[in-house]
C-alpha positions, 0 to 999 in steps of 0.5 A, spaced: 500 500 500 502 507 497 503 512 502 499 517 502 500 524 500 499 529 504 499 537 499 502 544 505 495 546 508 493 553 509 492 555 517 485 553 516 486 546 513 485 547 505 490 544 500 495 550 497 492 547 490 485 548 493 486 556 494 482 560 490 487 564 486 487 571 483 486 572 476 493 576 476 496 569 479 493 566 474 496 569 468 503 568 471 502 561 472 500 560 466 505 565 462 511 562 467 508 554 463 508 557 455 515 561 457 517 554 460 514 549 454 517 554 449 524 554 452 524 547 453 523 546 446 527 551 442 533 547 447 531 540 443 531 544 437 538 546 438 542 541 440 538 537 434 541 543 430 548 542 433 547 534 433 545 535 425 552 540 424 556 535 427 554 530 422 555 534 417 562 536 419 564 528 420 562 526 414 566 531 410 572 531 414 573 523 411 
């Protein structure tokens, strides 16, 4: 059987994740995950890009 979970609580007892939360906060959340997603994405596209480059550069030095 699987421990259970315990999330941080608030002084009344409500689960962080089951706060209210402002629109302001929100936003920022939601923009902090794009920003994250497209970072991540361009990080794969590079090393793929570098990855591509180093071939091509081995296959002309044989």
């Amino acid at each position: 059987m699987c421990p259970k979970q315990f999330a941080p609580t608030t002084s009344v007892g409500q689960t962080i994740l089951e706060q209210s939360l402002s629109k302001n906060l929100k936003a920022k959340i939601f923009n902090a995950i794009l920003r994250i997603s497209r970072e991540l994405k361009s990080l794969i596209w590079c090393e793929s890009l570098t990855q591509r480059t180093n071939n091509v550069v081995n296959l002309s030095n044989l």
